[in-house]
C-alpha positions in Angstrom: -83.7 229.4 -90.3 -86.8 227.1 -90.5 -87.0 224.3 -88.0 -86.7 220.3 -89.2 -90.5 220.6 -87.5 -91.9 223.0 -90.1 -90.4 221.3 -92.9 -91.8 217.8 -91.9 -95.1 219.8 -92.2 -94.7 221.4 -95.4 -93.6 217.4 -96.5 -96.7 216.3 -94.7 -98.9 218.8 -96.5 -97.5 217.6 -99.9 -98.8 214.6 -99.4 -102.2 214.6 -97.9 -103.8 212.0 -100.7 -101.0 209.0 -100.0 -98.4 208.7 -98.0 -94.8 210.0 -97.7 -92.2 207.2 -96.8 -89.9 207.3 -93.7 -87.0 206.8 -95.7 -87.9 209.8 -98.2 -88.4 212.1 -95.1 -85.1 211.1 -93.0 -83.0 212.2 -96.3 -85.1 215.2 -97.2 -84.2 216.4 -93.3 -81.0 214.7 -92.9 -82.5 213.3 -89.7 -82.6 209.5 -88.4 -85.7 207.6 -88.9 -85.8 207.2 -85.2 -86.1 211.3 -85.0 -88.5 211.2 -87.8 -91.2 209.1 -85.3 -90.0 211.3 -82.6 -91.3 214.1 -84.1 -94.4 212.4 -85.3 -95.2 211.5 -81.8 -94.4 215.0 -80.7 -97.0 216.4 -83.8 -99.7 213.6 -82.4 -99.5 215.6 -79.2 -100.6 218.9 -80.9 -103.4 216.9 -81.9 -102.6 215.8 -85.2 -104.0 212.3 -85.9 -100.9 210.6 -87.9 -101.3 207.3 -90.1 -98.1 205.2 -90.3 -98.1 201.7 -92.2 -95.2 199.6 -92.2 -93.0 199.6 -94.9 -95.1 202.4 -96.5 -94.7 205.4 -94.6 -96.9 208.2 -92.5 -99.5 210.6 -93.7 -101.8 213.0 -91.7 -105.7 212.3 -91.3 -106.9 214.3 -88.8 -106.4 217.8 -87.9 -106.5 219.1 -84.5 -108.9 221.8 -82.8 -106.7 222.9 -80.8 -104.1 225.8 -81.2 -100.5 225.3 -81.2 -97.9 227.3 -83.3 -97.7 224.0 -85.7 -101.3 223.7 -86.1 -101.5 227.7 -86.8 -98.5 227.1 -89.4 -100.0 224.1 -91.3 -101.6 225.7 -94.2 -100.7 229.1 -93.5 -100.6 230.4 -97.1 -98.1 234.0 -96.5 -94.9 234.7 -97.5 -93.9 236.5 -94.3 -96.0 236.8 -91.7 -96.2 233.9 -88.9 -92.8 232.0 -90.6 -92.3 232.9 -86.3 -95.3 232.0 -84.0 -95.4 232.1 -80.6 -98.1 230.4 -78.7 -99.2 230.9 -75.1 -102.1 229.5 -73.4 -102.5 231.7 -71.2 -100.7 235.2 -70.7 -101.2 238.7 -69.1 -101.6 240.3 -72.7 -100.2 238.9 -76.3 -99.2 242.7 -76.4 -96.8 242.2 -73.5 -95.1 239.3 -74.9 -94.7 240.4 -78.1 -92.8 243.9 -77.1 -90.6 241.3 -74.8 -89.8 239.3 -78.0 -89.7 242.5 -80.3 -86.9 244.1 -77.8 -85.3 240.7 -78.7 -84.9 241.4 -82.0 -88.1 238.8 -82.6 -88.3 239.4 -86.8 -90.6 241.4 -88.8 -93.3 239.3 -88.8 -93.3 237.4 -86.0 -96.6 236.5 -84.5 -97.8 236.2 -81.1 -101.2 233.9 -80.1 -102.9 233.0 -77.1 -106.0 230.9 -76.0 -106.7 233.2 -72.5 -105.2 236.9 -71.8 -105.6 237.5 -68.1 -105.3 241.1 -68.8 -105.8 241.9 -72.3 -106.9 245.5 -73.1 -107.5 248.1 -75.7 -107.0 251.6 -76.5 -106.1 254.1 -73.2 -106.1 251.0 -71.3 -109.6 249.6 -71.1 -110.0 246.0 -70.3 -110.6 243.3 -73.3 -112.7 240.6 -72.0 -110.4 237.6 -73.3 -111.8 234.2 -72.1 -110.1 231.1 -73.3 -110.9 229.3 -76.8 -113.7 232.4 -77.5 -111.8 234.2 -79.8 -108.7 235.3 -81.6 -106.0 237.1 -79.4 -102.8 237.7 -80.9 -100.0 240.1 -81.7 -98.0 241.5 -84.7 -94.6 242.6 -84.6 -93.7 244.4 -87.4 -90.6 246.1 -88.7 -91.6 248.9 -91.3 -89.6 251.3 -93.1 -91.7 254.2 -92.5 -91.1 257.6 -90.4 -92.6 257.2 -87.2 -95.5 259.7 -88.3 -97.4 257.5 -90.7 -97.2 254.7 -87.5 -101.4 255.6 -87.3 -102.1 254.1 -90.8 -101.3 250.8 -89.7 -104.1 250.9 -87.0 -106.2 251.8 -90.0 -104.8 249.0 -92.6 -105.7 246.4 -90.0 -108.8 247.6 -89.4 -109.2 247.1 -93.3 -107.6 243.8 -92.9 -109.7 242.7 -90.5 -113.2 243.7 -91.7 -112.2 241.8 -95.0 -111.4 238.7 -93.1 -114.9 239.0 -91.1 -116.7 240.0 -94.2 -115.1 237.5 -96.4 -115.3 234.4 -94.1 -119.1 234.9 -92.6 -121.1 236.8 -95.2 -121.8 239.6 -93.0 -121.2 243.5 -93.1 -118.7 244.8 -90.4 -118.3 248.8 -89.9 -115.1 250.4 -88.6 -115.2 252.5 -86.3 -112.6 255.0 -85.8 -109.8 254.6 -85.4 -109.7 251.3 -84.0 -113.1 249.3 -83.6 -115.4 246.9 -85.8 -118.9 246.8 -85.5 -121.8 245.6 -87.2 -125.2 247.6 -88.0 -126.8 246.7 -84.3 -124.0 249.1 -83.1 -122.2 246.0 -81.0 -118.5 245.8 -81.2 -117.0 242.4 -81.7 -113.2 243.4 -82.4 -110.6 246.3 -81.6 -106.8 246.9 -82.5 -104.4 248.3 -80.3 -101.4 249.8 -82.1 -97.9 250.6 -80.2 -94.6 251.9 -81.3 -90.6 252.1 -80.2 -89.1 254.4 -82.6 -86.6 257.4 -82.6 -86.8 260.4 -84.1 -86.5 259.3 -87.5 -86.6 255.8 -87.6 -89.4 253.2 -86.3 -87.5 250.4 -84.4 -90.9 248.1 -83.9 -94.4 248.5 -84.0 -96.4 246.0 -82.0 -100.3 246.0 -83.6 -103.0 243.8 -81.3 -106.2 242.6 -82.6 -109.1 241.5 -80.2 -111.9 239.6 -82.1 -114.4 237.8 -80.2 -115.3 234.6 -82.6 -117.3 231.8 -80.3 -118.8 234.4 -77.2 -122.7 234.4 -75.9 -123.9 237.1 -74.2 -123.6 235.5 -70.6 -119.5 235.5 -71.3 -119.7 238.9 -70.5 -120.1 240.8 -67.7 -123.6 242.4 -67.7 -122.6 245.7 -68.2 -120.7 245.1 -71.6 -123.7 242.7 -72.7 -125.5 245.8 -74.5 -122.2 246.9 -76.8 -120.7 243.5 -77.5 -121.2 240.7 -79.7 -119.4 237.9 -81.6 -119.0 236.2 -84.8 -121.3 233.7 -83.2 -123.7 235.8 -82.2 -124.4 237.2 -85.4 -124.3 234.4 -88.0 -125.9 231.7 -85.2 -123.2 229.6 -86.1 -119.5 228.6 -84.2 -116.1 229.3 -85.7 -113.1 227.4 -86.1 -110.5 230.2 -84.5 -107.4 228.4 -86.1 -109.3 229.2 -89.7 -110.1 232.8 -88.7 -106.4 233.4 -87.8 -105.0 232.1 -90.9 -107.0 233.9 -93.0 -106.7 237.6 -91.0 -102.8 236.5 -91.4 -103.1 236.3 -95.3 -105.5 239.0 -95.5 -103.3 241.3 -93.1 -100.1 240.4 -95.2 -101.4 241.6 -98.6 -103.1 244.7 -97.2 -99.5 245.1 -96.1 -97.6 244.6 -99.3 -100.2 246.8 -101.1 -99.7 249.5 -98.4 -95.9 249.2 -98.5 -96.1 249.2 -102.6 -98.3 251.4 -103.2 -99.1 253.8 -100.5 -102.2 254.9 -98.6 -104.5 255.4 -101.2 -105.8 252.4 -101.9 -106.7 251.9 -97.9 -108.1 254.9 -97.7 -111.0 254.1 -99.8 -111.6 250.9 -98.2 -111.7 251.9 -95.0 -113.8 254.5 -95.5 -115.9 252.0 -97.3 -116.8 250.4 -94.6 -116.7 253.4 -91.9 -119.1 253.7 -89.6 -121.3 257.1 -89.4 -119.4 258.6 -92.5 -121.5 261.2 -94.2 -123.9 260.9 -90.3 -124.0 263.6 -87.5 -121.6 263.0 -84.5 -120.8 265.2 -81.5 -117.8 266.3 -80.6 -116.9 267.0 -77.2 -113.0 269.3 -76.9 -111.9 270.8 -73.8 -113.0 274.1 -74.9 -116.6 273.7 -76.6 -119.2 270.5 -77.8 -120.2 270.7 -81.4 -122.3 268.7 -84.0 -120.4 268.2 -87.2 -120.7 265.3 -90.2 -117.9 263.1 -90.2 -116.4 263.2 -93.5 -113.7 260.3 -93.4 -110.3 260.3 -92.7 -106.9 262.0 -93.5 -103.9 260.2 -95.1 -102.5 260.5 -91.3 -105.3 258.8 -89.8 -107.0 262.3 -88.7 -110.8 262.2 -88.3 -112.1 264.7 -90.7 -115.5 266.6 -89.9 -117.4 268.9 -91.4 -118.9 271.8 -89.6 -122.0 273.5 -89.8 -120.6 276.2 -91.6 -119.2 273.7 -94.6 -116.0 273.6 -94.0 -113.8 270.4 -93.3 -111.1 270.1 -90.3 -109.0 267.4 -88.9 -109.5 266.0 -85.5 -107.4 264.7 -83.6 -108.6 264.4 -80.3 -111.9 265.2 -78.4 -114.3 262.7 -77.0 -116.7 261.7 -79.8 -120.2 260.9 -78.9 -120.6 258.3 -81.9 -124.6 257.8 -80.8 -125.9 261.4 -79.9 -127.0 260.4 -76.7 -125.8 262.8 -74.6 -127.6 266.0 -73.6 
């Protein structure tokens, strides 16, 4: 059920140009006028600057920097995703919270956002660098009818997602890495997604999908040894960011992927993400257990597979291996 806060929002939003009387909003609500100011203090608090004239009634003229799960919601142009946000400013890992809220029974859709992560991290673990007001840390959960198999093309779909959002918002030309990274042509990684499941055998009960991008980082936010392979949004348009826009839009952009996906299948993500991958049709080396070996990578499978191409011609999956992206090993 939406709260009386998000519908004074939506009222507010209406009504940007004049003003919106107390009267009009205390029966819209059914709320007193008293509550009505309460909750206009409460919104002044998130930042919001609010105008109020006697006798006329209250309308919004400022916006605030800040995030908060109002000023995330204001404007927020889905139909699904984020209706539920949940904002920390600091936390362990966004991807913590949300599988607390997820066992919960938290709804499909339900987002999770933080300013700091204390310990965020990526795939197999690795630390994500996550220093407050630098970038955009948050969490999806999602409730999908899918078998549990096709889990992996949702890391994909948000990789597609996301490159559209960076692409679409700063001009530039992000590459996805697979399965889970976006780069740009320097070779400097400014985002990964971390994708986790609860499911039974049949049946997925939750997937939890992180996304890392750093928006508003210099170099000297990082610890010298990351400084070579990481970057930002800043750092590569010489401009700063608002993070509240950047999550809004990755939320639209990340919802219609989604209902194009659900609709329509893989297909269509397929040939976007392998639009923008990284090295496809380029030499790579694979390193296996049992042997090294150069191949081309090809693209992927419709189950998120890496395919290569040996030097013989012929195409096979991969699935695991350590993949020297650069050819820098001996």
């Amino acid at each position: 059920m939406e709260s009386t806060r998000n519908k004074l929002i939506k009222l507010l939003a209406e009504h940007t140009e004049d003003y919106i009387s107390g009267q009009m909003l205390s029966e819209k609500l059914n709320i007193s006028r008293s509550a009505i100011w309460k909750h206009m203090k409460e919104l002044e608090r998130d930042g919001y600057q609010i105008e109020a004239k006697s006798k006329v009634g209250y309308r919004i003229i400022g916006f605030p920097e800040r995030i908060t799960e109002n000023t995330i919601q204001w404007g927020l142009k889905t139909k699904w995703l984020g209706k539920k946000v949940i904002h920390r400013e600091v936390t362990n890992s966004t991807q913590v919270v949300a599988h607390q809220e997820a066992k919960e029974n938290k709804g499909h859709g339900t987002v999770v956002i933080a300013d700091e992560q204390k310990i965020g991290r990526g795939r197999m673990s690795r630390a994500w660098h996550s220093k407050r007001g630098s970038g955009m840390w948050l969490s999806m959960i999602l409730r999908p009818e899918l078998p549990p198999y096709l889990a992996p093309q949702l890391t994909l779909l948000t990789a597609v997602a996301l490159a559209d959002t960076i692409s679409d918002m700063t001009g530039t030309e992000p590459l996805i890495k697979w399965p889970n990274d976006i780069l740009f042509a320097n070779q400097k990684k400014c985002a990964g997604i971390l994708t986790e499941m609860q499911a039974e055998q049949d049946k997925i009960q939750y997937v939890v999908i992180g996304v890392g991008l750093n928006v508003n980082q210099q170099l000297s936010d990082w610890p010298e040894e990351i400084q070579e392979r990481a970057t930002s949004l800043q750092i590569e348009t010489n401009q700063s960011w608002s993070i509240q826009s950047i999550i809004q839009e990755f939320l639209c952009t990340f919802e219609k992927t989604y209902d194009m996906y659900m609709k329509k299948g893989f297909v269509e993500i397929k040939k976007k993400w392998e639009a923008y991958g990284f090295k496809i049709g380029e030499w790579i080396t694979i390193y296996t257990l049992q042997e090294k070996k150069k191949a081309i990578f090809a693209g992927i499978a419709s189950d998120g597979a890496l395919l290569i191409r040996n030097e013989s011609g012929k195409v096979e999956r991969l699935y695991s291996g350590e993949i020297d992206w650069f050819n820098k090993k001996a």
